[in-house]
ZAMARLUM-659568 format. One record per residue (C-alpha): residue number from 1; residue in three letters; x, y, z. Coordinates in steps of 0.2 Angstrom, whole numbers, plus 5000, padded with zeros to 4 digits. Each point is the difference from the previous one (the first is absolute). Layout:
! ZAMARLUM-659568
pos/code/east/north/up
NUM/Ala/X/Y/Z
...
This chain:
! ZAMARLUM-659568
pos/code/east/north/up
1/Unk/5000/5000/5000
2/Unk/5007/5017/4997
3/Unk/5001/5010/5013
4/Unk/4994/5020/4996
5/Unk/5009/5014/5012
6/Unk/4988/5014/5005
7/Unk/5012/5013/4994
8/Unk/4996/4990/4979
9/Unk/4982/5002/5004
10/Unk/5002/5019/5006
11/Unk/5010/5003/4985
12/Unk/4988/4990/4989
13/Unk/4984/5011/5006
14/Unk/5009/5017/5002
15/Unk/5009/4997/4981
16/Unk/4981/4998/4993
17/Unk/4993/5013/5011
18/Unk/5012/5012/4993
19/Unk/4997/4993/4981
20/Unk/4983/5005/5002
21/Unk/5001/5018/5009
22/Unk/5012/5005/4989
23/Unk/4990/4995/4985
24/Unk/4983/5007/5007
25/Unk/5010/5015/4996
26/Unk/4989/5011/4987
27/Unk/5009/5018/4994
28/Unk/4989/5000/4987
29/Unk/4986/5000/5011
30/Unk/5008/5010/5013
31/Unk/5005/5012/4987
32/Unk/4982/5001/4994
33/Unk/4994/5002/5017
34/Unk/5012/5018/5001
35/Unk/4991/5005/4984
36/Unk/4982/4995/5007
37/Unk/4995/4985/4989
38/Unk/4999/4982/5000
39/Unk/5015/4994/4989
40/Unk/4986/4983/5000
41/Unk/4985/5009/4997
42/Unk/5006/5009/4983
43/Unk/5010/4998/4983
44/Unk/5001/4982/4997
45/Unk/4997/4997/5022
46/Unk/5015/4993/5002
47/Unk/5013/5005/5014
48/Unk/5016/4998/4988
49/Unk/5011/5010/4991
50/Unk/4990/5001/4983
51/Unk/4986/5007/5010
52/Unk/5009/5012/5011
53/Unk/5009/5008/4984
54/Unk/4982/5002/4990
55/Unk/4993/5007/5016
56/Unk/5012/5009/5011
57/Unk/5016/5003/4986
58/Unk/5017/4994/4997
59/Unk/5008/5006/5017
60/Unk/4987/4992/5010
61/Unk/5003/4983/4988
62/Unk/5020/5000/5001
63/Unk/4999/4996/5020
64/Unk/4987/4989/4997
65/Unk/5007/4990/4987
66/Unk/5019/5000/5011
67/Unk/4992/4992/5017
68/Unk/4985/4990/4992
69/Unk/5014/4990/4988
70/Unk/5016/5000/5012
71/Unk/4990/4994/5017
72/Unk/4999/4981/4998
73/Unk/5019/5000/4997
74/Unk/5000/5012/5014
75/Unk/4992/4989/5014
76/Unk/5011/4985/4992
77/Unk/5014/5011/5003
78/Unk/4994/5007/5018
79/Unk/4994/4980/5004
80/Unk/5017/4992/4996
81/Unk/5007/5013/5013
82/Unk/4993/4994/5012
83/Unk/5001/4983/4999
84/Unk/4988/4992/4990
85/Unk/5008/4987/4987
86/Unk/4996/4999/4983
87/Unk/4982/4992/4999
88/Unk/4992/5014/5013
89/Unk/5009/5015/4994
90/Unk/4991/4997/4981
91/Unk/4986/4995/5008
92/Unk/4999/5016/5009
93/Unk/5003/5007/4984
94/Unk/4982/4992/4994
95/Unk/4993/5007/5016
96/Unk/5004/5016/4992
97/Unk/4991/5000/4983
98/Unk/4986/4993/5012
99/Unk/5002/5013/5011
100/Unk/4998/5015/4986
101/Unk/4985/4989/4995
102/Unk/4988/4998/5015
103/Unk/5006/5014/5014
104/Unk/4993/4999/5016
105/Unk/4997/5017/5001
106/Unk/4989/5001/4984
107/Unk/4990/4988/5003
108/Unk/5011/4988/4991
109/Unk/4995/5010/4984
110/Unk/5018/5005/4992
111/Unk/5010/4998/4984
112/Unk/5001/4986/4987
113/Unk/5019/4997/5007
114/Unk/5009/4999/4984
115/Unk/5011/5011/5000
116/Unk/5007/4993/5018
117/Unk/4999/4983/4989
118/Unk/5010/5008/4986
119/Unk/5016/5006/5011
120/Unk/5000/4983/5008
121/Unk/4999/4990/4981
122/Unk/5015/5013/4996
123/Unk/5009/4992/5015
124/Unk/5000/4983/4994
125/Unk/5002/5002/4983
126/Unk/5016/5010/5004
127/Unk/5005/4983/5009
128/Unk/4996/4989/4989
129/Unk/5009/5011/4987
130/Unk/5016/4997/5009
131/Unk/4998/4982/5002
132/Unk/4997/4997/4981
133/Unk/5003/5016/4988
134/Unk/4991/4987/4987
135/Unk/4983/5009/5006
136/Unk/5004/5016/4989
137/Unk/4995/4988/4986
138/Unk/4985/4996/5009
139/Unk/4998/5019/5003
140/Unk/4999/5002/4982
141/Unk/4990/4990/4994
142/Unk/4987/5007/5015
143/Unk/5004/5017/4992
144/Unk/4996/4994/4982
145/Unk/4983/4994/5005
146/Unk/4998/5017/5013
147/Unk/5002/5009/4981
148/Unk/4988/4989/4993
149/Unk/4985/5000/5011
150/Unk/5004/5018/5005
151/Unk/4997/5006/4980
152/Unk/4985/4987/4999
153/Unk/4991/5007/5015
154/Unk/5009/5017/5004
155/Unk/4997/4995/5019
156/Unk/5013/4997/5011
157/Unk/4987/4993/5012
158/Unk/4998/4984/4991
159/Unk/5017/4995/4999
160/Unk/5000/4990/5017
161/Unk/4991/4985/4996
162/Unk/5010/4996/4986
163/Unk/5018/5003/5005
164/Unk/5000/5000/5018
165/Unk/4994/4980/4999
166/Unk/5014/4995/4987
167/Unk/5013/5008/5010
168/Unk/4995/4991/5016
169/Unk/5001/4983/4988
170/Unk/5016/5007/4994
171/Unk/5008/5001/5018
172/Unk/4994/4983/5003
173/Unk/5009/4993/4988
174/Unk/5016/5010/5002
175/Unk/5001/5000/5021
176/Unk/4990/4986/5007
177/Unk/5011/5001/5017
178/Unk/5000/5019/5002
179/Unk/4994/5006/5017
180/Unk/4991/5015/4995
181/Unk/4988/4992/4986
182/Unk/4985/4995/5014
183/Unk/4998/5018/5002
184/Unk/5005/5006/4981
185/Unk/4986/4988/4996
186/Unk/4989/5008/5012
187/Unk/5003/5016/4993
188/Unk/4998/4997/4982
189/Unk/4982/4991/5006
190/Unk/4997/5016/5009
191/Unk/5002/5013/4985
192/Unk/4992/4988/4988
193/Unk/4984/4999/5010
194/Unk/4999/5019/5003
195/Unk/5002/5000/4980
196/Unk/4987/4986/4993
197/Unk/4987/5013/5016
198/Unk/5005/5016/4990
199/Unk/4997/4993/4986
200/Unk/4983/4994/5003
201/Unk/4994/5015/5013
202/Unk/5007/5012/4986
203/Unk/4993/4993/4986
204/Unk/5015/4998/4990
205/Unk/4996/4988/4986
206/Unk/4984/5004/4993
207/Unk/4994/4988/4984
208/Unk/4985/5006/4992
209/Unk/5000/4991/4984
210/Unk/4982/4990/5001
211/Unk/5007/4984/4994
212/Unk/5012/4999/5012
213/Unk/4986/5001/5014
214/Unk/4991/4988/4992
215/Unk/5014/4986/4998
216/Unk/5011/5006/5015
217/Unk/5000/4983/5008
218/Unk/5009/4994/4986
219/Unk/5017/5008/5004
220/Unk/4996/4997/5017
221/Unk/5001/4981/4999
222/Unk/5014/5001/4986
223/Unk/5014/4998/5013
224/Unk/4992/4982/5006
225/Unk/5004/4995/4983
226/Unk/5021/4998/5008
227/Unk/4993/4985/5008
228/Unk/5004/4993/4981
229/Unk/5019/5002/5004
230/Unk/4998/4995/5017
231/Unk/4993/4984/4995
232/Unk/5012/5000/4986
233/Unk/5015/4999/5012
234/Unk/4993/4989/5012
235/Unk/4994/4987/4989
236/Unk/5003/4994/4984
237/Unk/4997/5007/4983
238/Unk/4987/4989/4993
239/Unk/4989/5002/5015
240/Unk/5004/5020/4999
241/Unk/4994/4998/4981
242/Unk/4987/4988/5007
243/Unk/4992/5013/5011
244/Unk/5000/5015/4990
245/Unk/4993/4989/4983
246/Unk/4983/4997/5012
247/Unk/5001/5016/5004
248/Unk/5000/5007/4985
249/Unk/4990/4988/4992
250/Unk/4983/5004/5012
251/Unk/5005/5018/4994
252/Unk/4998/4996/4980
253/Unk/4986/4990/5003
254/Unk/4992/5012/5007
255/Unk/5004/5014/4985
256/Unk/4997/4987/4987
257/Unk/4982/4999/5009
258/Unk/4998/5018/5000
259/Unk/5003/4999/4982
260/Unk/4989/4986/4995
261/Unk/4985/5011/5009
262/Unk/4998/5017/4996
263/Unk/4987/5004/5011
264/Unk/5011/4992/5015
265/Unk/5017/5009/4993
266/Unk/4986/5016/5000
267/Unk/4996/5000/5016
268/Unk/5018/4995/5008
269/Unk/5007/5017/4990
270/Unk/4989/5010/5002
271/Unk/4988/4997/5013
272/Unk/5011/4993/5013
273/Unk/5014/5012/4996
274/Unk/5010/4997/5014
275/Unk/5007/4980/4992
276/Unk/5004/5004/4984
277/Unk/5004/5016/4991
278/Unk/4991/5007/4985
279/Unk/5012/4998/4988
280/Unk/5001/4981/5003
281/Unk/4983/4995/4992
282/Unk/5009/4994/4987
283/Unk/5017/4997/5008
284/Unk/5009/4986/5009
285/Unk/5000/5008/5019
286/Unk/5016/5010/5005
287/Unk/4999/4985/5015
288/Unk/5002/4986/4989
289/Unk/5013/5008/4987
290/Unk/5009/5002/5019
291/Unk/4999/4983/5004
292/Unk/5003/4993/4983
293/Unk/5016/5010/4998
294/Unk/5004/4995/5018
295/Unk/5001/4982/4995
296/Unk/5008/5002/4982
297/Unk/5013/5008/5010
298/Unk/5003/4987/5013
299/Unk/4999/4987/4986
300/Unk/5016/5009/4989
301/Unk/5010/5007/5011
302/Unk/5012/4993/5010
303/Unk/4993/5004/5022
304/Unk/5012/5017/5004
305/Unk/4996/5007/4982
306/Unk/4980/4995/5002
307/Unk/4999/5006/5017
308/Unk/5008/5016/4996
309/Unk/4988/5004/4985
310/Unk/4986/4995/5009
311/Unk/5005/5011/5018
312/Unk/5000/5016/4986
313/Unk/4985/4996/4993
314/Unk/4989/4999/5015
315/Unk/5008/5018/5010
316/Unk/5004/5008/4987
317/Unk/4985/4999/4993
318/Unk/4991/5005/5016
319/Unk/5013/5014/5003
320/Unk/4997/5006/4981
321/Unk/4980/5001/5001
322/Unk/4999/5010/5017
323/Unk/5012/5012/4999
324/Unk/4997/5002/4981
325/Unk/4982/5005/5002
326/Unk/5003/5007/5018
327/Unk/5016/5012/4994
328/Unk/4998/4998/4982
329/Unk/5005/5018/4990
330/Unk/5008/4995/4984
331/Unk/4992/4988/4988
332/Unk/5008/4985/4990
333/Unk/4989/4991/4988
334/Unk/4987/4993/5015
335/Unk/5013/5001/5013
336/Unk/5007/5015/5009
337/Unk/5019/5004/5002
338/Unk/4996/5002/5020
339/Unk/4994/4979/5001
340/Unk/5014/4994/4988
341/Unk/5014/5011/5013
342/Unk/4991/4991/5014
343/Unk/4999/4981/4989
344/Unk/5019/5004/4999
345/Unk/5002/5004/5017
346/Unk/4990/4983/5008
347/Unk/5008/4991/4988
348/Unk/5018/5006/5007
349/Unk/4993/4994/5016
350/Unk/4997/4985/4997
351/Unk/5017/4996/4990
352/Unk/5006/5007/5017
353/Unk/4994/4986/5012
354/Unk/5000/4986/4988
355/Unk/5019/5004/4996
356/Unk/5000/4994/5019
357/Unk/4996/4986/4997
358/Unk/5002/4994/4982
359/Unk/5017/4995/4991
360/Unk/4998/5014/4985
361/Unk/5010/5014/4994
362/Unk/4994/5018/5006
363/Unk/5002/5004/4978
364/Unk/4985/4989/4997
365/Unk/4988/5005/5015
366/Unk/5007/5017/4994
367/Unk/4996/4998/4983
368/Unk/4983/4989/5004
369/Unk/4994/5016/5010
370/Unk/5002/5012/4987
371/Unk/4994/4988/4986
372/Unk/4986/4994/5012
373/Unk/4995/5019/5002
374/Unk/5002/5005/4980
375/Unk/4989/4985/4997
376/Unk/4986/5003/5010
377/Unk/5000/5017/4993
378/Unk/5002/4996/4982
379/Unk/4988/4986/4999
380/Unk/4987/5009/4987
381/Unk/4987/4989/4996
382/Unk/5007/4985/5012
383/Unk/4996/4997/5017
384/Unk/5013/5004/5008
385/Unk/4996/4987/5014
386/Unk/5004/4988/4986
387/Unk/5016/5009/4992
388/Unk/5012/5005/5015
389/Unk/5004/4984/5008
390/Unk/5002/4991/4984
391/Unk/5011/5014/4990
392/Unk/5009/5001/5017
393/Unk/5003/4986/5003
394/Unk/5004/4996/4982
395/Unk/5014/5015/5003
396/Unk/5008/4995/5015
397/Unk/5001/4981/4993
398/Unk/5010/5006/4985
399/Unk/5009/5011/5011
400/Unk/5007/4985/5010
401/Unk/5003/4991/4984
402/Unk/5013/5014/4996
403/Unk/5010/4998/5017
404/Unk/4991/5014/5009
């Protein structure tokens, strides 16, 4: 049994104590309080630095912005001081951030804590910078897709929930031992969760495009077609090609049905709007040319190669559609130069994770990206649910066959 010494559990307790009185620390709202206002009550009702500079001015926001981002390394600092080891000190430092969220003497009603979060995040990344420079690549590659989503959208605000998730992965994968990544994780949790709320209190993506409405439930159960690849790399081929051949079978069946009875193919299209769309009353659905090209895929290709094309296919399209018709300013054909950045910048995603764990060269998921994205745009005529895997796949094949 380990045996705990008061003088741990005073310096456990006080360490937290000071984490949170510290972080319950508001100049924005003390700052507003010397100007009469409620930082919380106006502007964007939020006690952090955006909102003190739109309300109260830049010399009320510098000070803000200084304490709000430096005092979660500042009770880590003060913590170690007095004793506390490694684990309570940046756990004081989360007492912080939760602190500046609920202080006791607002009624537990204070900021969103980011900004506490954010001088914390710079702390570790600085220290897993000098354990492993290799990052700055990483860095990069987080700033290639900032530039991406950033023109897409032109809102910083939406950036969280992609990247902030891939870097946590990313550190995962590059320091699976490191000390600090319990509380980086935590972190990076925090700020994405403040993120997806603002993104959903503020209204951020907005789709009004009726057919959309209609058949939104079909991008929503897209993702659940990866079970494929899961099943894919869990069992065998044939039962993988088993599987989705049933699948798709029940799904032309049902098409060739429609055909065979106008009335019934009438009514599916265009009374029951929401099941098929009104340009497939005389189509093949966009489910079934899905699943059909799933399986052509998995038949032709060898498994890294198939479960690449396939991965593309299912995000990127869902990445394409909403942010095309959500943020979607420049048109292509039937496609918008907004939903093809953000195809591109999904796809460049995925090539990310899967170069993880698949044996391929960084040229072809490269190369797949960008041809995965030029596909799905250029496909006039086709659909391109049909199109990108096989091209794609088709391209990084021949791509392997010349040594790449």
């Amino acid at each position: 049994m380990i045996k705990v010494e008061p003088i741990q559990i005073l310096i456990f307790v006080g360490s937290l104590l000071i984490g949170y009185l510290l972080g319950s620390i508001n100049p924005g709202y003390l700052f507003g309080r010397l100007k009469g206002i409620d930082i919380r009550e106006v502007g964007t009702k939020n006690a952090g630095t955006a909102n003190v500079y739109k309300s109260l001015g830049l010399i009320y926001a510098i000070p803000t912005a200084f304490y709000d981002t430096l005092k979660g390394l500042l009770v880590v600092y003060l913590t170690s001081l007095i004793g506390a080891d490694l684990f309570t000190a940046h756990l004081s430092g989360l007492f912080a951030i939760l602190g500046h969220i609920f202080p006791f003497y607002l009624k537990f009603r204070g900021g969103q804590g980011v900004a506490c979060a954010t001088g914390l995040l710079l702390f570790y990344l600085f220290n897993y910078i000098i354990l492993n420079p290799g990052i700055f690549y990483f860095i990069f590659f987080l700033l290639l897709l900032v530039i991406i989503f950033i023109y897409v959208t032109r809102r910083g605000n939406l950036l969280s929930p992609i990247t902030l998730p891939l870097l946590g992965y990313y550190v995962y994968i590059t320091y699976p031992d490191n000390p600090y990544n319990l509380f980086f994780w935590i972190i990076l949790g925090q700020i994405t969760i403040i993120g997806i709320i603002n993104i959903i209190d503020r209204k951020m993506i907005i789709i009004e495009d009726e057919s959309f409405k209609r058949h939104w439930w079909r991008v929503a159960t897209r993702p659940f077609a990866i079970l494929f690849v899961v099943f894919y790399v869990i069992y065998s081929k044939e039962i993988t090609l088993y599987l989705i051949g049933i699948v798709a079978s029940i799904f032309i069946a049902l098409d060739l049905f429609r055909f065979l009875h106008s009335q019934v193919n009438m009514i599916l299209t265009t009374k029951i709007k929401a099941l098929f769309r009104k340009n497939e009353y005389k189509k093949f659905s966009s489910m079934t040319i899905f699943l059909v090209a799933v399986f052509i895929t998995f038949l032709l290709f060898e498994p890294d190669i198939a479960i690449i094309s396939i991965t593309y296919l299912i995000f990127g399209d869902i990445f394409g559609k909403i942010f095309g018709l959500a943020f979607g300013r420049h048109k292509i054909f039937d496609k918008t130069v907004e939903g093809s950045l953000a195809y591109l910048g999904c796809t460049l995603i995925c090539s990310f994770i899967l170069y993880t764990f698949l044996n391929v060269s960084p040229w072809i998921f490269l190369i797949g990206s960008i041809s995965a994205t030029l596909i799905e745009l250029f496909s006039i005529g086709v659909n391109d649910n049909f199109t990108v895997s096989l091209i794609c796949g088709t391209i990084m094949t021949v791509m392997r066959i010349f040594g790449f």
